[in-house]
Backbone as a ProteinNet text record, in pm:
[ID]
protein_1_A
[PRIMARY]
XXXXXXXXXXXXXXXXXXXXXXXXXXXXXXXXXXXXXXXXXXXXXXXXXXXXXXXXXXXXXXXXXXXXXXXXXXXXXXXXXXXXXXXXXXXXX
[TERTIARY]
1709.9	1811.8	1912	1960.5	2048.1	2160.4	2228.3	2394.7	2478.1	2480.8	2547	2547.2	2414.7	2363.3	2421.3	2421	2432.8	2631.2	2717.3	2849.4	2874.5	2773.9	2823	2818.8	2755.6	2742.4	2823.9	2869.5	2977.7	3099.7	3160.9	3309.9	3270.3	3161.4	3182.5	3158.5	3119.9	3149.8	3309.7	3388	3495.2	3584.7	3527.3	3615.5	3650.7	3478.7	3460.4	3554.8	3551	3619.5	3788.9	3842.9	3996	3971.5	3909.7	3951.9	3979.3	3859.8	3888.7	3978.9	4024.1	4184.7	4306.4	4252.3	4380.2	4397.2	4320.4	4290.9	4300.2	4298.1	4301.1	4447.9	4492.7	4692.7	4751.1	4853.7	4938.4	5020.9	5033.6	5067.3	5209.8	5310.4	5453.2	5355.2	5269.3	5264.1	5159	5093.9	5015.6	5130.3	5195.1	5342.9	5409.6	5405.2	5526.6	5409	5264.1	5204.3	5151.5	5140.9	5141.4	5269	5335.4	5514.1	5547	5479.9	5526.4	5392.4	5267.7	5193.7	5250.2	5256.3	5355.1	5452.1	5581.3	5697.4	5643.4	5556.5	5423.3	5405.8	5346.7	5279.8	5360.5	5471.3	5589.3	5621.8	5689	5729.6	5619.7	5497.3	5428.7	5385.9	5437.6	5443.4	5585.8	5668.7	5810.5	5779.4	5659.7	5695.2	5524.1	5490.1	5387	5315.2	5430.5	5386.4	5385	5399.8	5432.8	5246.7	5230.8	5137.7	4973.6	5031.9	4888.1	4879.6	4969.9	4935.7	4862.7	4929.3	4807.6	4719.2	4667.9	4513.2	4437.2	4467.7	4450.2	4363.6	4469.1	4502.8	4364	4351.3	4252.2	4115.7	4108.5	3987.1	3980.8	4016.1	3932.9	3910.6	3988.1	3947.5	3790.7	3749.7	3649.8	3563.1	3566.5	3464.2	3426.6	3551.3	3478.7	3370.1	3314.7	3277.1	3090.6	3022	2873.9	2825.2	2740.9	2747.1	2677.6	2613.6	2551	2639.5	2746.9	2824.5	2923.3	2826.1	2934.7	2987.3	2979.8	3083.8	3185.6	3198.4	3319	3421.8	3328.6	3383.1	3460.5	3378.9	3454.8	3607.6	3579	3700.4	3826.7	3807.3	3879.3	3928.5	3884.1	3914.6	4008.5	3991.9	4060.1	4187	4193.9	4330.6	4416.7	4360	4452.9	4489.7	4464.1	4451.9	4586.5	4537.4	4632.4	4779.6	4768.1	4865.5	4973.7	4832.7	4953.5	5014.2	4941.4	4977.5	4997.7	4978.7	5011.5	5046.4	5064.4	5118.6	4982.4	5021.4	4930.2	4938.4	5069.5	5085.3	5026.8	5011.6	4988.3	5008.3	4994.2	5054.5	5184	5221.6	5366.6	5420.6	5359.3	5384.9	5421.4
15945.9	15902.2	16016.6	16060.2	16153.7	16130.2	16217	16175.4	16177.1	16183.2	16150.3	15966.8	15959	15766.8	15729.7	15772.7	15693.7	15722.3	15784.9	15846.1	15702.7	15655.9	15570.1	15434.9	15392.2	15268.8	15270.8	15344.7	15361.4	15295.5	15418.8	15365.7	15235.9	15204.8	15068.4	14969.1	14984.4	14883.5	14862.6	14983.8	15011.1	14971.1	14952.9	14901.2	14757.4	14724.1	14523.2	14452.5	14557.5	14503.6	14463.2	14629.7	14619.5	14490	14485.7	14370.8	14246.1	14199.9	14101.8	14058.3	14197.3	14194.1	14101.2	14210.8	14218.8	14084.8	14015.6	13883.8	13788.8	13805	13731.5	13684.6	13828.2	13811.3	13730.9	13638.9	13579.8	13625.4	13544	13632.5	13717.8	13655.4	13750.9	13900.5	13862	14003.5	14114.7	14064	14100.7	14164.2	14098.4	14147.8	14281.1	14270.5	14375.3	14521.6	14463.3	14553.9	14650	14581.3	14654.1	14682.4	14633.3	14687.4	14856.3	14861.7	14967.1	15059.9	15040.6	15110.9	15207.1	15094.2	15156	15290.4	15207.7	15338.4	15441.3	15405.4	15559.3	15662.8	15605.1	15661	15731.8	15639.8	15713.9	15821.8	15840.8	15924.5	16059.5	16040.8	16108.7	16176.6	16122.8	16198.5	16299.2	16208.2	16285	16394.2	16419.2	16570.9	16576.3	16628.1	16655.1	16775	16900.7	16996.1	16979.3	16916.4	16880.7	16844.8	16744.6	16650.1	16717.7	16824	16868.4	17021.7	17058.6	17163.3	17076.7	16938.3	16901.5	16892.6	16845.2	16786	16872.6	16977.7	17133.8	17176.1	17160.2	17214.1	17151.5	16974.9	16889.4	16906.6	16915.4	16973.9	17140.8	17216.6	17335.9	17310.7	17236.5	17189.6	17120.2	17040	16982.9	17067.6	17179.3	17253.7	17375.3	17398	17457.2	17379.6	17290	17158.4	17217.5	17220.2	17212.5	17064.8	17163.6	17088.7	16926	16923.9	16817.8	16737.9	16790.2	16745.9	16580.5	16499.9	16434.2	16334.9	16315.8	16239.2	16287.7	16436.9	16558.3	16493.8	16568.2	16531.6	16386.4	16267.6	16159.9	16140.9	16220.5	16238.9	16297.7	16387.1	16481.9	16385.5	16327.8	16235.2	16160.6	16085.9	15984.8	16035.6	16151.8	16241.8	16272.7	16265.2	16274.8	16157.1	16053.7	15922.8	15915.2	15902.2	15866.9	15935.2	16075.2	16151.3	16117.9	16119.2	16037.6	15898.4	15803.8	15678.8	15590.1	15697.7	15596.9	15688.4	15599.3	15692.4	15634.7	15679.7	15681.8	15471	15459.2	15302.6	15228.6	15290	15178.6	15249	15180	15215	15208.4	15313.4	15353.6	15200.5	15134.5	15029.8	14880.8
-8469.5	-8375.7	-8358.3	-8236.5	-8211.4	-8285.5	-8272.8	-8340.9	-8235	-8109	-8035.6	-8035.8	-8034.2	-8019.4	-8127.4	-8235.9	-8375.6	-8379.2	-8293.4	-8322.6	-8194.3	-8066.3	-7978.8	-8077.7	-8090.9	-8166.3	-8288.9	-8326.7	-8416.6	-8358.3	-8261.4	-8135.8	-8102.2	-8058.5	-8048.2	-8090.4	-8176.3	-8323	-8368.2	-8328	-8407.2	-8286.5	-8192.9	-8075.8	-8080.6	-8110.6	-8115.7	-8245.7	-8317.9	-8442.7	-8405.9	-8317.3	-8314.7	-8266.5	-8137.8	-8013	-8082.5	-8202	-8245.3	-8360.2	-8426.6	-8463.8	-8419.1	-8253	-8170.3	-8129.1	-8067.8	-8038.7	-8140	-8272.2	-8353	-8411.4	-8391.9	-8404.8	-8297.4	-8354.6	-8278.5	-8183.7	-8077.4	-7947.3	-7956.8	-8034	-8074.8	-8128.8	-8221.8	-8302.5	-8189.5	-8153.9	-8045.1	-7920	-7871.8	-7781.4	-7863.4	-7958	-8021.2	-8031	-8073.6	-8096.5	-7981.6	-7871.3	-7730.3	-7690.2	-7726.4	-7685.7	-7740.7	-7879.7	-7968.9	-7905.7	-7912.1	-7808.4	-7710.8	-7622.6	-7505.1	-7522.2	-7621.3	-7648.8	-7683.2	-7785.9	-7807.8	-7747.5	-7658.4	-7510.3	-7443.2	-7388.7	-7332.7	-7427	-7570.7	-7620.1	-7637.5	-7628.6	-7637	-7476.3	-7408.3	-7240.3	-7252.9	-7287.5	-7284.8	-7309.4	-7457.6	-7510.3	-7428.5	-7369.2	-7366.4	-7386.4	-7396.1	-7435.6	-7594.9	-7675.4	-7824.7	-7838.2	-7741.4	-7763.1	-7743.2	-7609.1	-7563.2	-7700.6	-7768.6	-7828.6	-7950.7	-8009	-8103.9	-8115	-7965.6	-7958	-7887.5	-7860	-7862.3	-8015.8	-8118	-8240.6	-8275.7	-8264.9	-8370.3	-8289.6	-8114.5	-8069.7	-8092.5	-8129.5	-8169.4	-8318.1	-8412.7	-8564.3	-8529.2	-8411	-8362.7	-8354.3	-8268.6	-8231.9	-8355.5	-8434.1	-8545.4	-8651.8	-8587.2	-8671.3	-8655.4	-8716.5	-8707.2	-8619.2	-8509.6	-8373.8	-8428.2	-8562.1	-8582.5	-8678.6	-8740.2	-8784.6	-8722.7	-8674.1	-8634.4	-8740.2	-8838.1	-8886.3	-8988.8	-8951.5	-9005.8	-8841.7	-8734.4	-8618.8	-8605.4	-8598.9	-8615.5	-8722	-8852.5	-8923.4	-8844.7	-8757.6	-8698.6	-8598.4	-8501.2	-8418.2	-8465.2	-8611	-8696.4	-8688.6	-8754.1	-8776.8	-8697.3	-8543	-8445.7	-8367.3	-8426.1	-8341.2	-8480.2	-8585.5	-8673.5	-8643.5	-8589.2	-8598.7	-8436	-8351.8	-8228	-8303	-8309.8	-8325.6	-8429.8	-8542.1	-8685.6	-8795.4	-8875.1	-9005.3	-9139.8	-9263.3	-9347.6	-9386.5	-9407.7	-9430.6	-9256	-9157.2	-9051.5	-8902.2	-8813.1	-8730	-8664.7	-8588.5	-8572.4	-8488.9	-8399.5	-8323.3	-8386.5
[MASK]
+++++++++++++++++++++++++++++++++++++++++++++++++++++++++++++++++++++++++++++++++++++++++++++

């Protein structure tokens, strides 16, 4: 099986899971958690030169990656998802 195929069925596994998180939280906590999303987002446009030099930074950390390497790669992804949007205890939202 390729590792591109085996890296898709991964994301979306990891997608089906949030959704049913997300859906599973009560609608206040669900509100706050797309609320804090949001400010995210915005704060992370505000700086966008801040934002595009990271993910700059974590895609060439990507591409120094052995092209078959994808679940170094997927780590790398993690790290910048974590780093826009969460901290080590959780997410920032």
């Amino acid at each position: 099986m390729k590792s591109s195929t085996v890296s898709a069925i991964i994301l979306g596994a990891s997608i089906g899971v949030a959704l049913l998180k997300f859906y599973s939280m009560p609608k206040e906590d669900r509100d706050a958690f797309f609320d804090g999303l949001k400010k995210q987002t915005d704060f992370l446009l505000d700086n966008a030169e801040e934002t595009v030099e990271k993910v700059e930074r974590f895609m060439g950390e990507m591409k120094n990656k052995n092209e078959k390497a994808w679940v170094e790669k997927a780590y790398v992804m993690r790290k910048m998802f974590k780093d826009l949007y969460g901290t080590n205890e959780g997410y920032k939202v």
